[in-house]
C-alpha positions as CSV (number, residue, x, y, z in Angstrom):
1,X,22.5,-18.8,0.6
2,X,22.4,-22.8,0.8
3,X,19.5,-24.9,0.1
4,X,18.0,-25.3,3.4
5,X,18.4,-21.6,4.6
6,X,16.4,-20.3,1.1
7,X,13.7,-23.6,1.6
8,X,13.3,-21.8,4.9
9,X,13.1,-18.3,3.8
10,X,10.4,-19.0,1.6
11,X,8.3,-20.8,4.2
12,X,9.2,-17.9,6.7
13,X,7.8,-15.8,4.1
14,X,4.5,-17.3,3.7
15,X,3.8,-16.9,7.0
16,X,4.7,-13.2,6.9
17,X,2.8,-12.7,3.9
18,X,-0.6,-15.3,4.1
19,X,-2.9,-14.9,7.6
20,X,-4.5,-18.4,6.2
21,X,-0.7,-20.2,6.8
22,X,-1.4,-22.5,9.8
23,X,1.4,-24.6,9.9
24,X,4.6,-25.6,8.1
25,X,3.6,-29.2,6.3
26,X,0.2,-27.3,5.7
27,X,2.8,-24.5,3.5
28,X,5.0,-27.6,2.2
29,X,1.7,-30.1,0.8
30,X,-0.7,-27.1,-0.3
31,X,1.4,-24.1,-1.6
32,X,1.6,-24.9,-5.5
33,X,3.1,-21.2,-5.9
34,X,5.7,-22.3,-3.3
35,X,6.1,-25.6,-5.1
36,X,6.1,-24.0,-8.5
37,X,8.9,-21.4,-7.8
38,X,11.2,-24.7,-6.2
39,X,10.6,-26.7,-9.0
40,X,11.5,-23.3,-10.9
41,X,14.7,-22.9,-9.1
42,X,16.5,-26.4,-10.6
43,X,14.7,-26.1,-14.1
44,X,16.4,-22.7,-14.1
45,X,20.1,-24.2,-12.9
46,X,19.2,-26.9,-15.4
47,X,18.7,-23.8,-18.9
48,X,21.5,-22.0,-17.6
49,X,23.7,-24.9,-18.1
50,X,22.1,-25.6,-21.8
51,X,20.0,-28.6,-20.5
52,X,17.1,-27.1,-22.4
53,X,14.9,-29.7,-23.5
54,X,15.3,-31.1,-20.2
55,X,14.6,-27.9,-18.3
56,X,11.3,-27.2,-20.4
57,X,9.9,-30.6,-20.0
58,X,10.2,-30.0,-16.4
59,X,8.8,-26.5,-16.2
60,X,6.1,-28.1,-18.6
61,X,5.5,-30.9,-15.2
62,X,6.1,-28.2,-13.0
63,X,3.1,-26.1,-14.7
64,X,0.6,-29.7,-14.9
65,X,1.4,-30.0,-11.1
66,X,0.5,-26.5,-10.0
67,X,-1.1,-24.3,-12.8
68,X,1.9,-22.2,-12.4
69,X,4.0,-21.6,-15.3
70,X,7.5,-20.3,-15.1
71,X,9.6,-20.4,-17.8
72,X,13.0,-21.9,-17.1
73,X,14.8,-19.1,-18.6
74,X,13.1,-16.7,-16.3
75,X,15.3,-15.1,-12.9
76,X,13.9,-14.6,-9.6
77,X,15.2,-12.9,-6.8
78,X,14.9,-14.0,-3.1
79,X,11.2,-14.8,-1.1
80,X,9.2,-14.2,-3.9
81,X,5.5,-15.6,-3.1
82,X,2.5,-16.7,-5.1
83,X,-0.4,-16.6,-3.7
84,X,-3.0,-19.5,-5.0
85,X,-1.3,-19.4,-7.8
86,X,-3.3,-21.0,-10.1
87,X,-2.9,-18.9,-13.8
88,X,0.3,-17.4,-13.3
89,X,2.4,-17.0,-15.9
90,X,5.8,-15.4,-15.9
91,X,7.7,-15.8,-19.4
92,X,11.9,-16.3,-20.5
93,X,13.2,-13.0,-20.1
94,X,11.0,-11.9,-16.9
95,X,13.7,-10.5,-14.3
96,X,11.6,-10.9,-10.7
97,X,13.3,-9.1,-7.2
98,X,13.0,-10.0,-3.8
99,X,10.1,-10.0,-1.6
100,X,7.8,-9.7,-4.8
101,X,4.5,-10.6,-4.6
102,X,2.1,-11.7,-7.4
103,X,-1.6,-13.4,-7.1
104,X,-3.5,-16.0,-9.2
105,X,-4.1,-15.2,-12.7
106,X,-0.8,-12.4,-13.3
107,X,0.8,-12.7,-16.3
108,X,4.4,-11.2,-16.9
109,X,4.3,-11.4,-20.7
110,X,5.8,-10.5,-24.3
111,X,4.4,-8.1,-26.8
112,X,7.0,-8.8,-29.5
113,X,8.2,-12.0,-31.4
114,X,11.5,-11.0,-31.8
115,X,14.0,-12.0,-29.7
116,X,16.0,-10.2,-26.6
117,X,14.5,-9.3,-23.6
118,X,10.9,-9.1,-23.9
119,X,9.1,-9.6,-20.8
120,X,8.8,-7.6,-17.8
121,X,11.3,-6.5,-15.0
122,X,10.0,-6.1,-11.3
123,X,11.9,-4.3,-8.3
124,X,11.8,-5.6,-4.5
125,X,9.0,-5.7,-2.4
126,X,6.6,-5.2,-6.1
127,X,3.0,-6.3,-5.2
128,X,0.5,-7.5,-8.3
129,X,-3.1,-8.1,-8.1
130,X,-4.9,-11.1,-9.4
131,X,-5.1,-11.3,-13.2
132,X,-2.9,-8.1,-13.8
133,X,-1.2,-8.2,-16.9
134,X,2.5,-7.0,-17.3
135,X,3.1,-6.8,-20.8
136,X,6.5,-5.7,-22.6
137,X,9.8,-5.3,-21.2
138,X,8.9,-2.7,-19.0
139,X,9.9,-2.3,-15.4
140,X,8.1,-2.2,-12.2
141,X,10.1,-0.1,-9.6
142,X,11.0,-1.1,-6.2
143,X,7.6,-0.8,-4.5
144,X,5.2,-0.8,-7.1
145,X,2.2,-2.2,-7.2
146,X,-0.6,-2.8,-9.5
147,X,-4.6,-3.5,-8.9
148,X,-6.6,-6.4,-10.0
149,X,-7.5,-7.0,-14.0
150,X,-4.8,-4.3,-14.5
151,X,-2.9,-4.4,-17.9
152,X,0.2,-2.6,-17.5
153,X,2.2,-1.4,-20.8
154,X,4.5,1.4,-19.2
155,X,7.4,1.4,-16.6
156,X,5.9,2.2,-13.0
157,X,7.8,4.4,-11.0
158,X,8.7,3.3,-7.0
159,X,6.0,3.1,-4.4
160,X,3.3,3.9,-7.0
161,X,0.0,2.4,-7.5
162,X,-1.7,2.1,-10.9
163,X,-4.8,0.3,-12.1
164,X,-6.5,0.3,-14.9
165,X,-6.6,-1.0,-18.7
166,X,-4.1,0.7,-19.9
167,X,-2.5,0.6,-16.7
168,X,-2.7,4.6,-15.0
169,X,-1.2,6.1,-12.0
170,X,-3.6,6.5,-9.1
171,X,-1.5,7.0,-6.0
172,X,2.2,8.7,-5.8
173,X,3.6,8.8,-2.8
174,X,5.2,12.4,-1.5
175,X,6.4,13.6,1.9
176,X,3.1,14.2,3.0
177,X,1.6,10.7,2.4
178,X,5.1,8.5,4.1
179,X,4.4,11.2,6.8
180,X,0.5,10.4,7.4
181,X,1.0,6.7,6.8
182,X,3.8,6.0,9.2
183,X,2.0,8.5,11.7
184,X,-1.6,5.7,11.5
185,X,0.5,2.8,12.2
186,X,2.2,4.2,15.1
187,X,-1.6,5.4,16.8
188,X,-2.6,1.6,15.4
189,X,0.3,-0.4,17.5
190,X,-0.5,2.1,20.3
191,X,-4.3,0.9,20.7
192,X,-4.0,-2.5,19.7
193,X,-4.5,-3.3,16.3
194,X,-3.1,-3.7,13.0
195,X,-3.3,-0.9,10.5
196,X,-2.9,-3.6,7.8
197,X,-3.9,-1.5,4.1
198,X,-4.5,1.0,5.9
199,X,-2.6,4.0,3.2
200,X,-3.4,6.7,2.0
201,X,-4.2,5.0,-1.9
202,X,-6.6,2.5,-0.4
203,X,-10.0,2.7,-1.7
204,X,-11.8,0.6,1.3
205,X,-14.3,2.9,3.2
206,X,-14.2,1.5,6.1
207,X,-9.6,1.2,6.4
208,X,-9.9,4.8,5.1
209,X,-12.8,6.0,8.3
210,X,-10.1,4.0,10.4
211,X,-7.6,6.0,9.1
212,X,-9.4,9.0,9.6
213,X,-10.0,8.0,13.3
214,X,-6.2,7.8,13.8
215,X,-5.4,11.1,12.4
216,X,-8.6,12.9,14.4
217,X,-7.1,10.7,17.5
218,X,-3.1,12.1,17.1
219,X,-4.4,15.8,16.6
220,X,-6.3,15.3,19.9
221,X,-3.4,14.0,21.6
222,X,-1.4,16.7,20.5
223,X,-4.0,19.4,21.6
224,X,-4.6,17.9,25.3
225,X,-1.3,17.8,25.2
226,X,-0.5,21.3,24.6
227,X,-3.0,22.6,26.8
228,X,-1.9,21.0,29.8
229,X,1.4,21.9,29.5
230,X,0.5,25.7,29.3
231,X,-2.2,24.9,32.4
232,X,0.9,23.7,34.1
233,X,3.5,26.3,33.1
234,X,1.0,28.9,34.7
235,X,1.2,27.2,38.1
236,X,-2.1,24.6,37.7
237,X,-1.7,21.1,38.4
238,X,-3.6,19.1,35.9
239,X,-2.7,15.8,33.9
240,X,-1.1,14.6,36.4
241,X,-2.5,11.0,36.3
242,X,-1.1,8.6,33.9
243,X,-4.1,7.4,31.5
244,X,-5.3,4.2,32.2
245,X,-4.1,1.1,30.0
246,X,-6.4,-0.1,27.3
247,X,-7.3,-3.8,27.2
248,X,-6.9,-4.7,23.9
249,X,-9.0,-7.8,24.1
250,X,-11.9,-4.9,24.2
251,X,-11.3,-4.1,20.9
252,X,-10.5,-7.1,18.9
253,X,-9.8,-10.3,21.3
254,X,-10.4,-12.6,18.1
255,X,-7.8,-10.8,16.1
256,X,-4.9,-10.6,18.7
257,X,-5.4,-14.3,19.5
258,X,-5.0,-15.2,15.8
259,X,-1.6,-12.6,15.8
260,X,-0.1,-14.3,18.6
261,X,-0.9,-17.8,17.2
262,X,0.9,-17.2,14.0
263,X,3.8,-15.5,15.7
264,X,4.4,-18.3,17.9
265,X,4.3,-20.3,14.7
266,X,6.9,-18.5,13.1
267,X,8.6,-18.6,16.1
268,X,8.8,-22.3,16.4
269,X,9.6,-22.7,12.5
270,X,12.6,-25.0,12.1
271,X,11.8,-27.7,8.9
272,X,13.5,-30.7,9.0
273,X,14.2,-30.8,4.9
């Protein structure tokens, strides 16, 4: 991938990723993580051709411009975003996937002085909360992710949550649970809204009541359904009228308005770099 198509992958990203993203210069004058992991990307190119001092002095700039610190020796894989930013610290031997996520105040550290690989090794799509603490050279599966104030001393297996000091395991996922989670975000699309954190492992009330609501919702679906099938298998004529449409302005004008403002941002997204 060239310079311009990855400059743009990462901005595309941030829009994906950030509802506060308002506009491309906004993302290229007030993203230090952004910044950081640019700055990153030729300190990096700079270590790995033995240009050391010079790759440390400007990983030690890039860290007095953005409160991110990244050592140079670190690798990290494709739209990886930092949100604020601002404590992050990600040490030599950290290995970092694609579409990994990590907020303010996560550190990806050592727990030994001896040299090798020491520091942490994430998957894709791996999502850390703020001031989490990776220690070791452990790995974070593909689709881990890890709560706030966490401290994390063990691999995590994929598409598990864990939270906690020492990290612990409070949501695996099973057949049952990719079933029931897919099943809410169809209903969600069909009414309207987002179903954003709504899962099964999410420990806000009122996403899991909303949750709740879809699954009561589908079962009732499913029963009218049912019944007016049978009603018209023994000669009735019932259901017959097609439901009328809901106006999704009803239920959350504000919201949509803000979706199709951001998609029509992302839509229009062509830097000139």
């Amino acid at each position: 991938m060239g310079v311009i198509a990855r400059l743009k992958d990462d901005i595309a990203s941030i829009y994906h990723r950030d509802p506060a993203a308002n506009g491309t210069i906004e993302i290229l004058f007030n993203y230090p993580g952004m910044q950081a992991i640019w700055i990153h990307r030729v300190s990096n190119k700079l270590w790995v051709r033995n240009w050391r001092l010079s790759a440390r002095c400007l990983s030690t700039f890039s860290r007095w411009l953005t409160g991110v610190e990244i050592h140079p020796g670190a690798t990290i894989g494709d739209r990886f975003f930092i949100d604020h930013g601002m404590g992050v610290v990600i040490g030599e031997t950290a290995q970092i996937g694609n579409d990994c996520t990590l907020y303010h105040g996560v550190t990806l550290g050592g727990t030994t002085w001896q040299a090798g690989k020491r520091h942490p090794t994430l998957g894709n799509n791996v999502v850390i909360g703020a001031g989490a603490k990776i220690l070791g050279p452990i790995t974070m599966n593909d689709g881990a992710r890890v709560g706030s104030n966490s401290v994390v001393v063990k691999d995590v297996p994929a598409d598990t949550t864990v939270v906690g000091i020492p990290g612990r395991v409070v949501a695996t996922p099973s057949a049952q649970s990719k079933e029931t989670s897919q099943r809410r975000t169809e209903m969600a699309k069909k009414y309207g809204f987002d179903a954003y954190a709504v899962s099964p492992d999410n420990p806000d009330p009122v996403a899991n009541a909303i949750g709740q609501m879809l699954d009561h919702m589908h079962l009732m679906d499913s029963k009218v359904q049912e019944v007016c099938q049978a009603v018209q298998n023994m000669g009735g004529s019932v259901c017959t009228e097609k439901l009328p449409e809901l106006d999704v302005e009803d239920f959350s004008e504000a919201e949509l308005a803000a979706a199709q403002k951001r998609q029509k941002s992302l839509d229009e997204f062509d830097p000139i770099i």
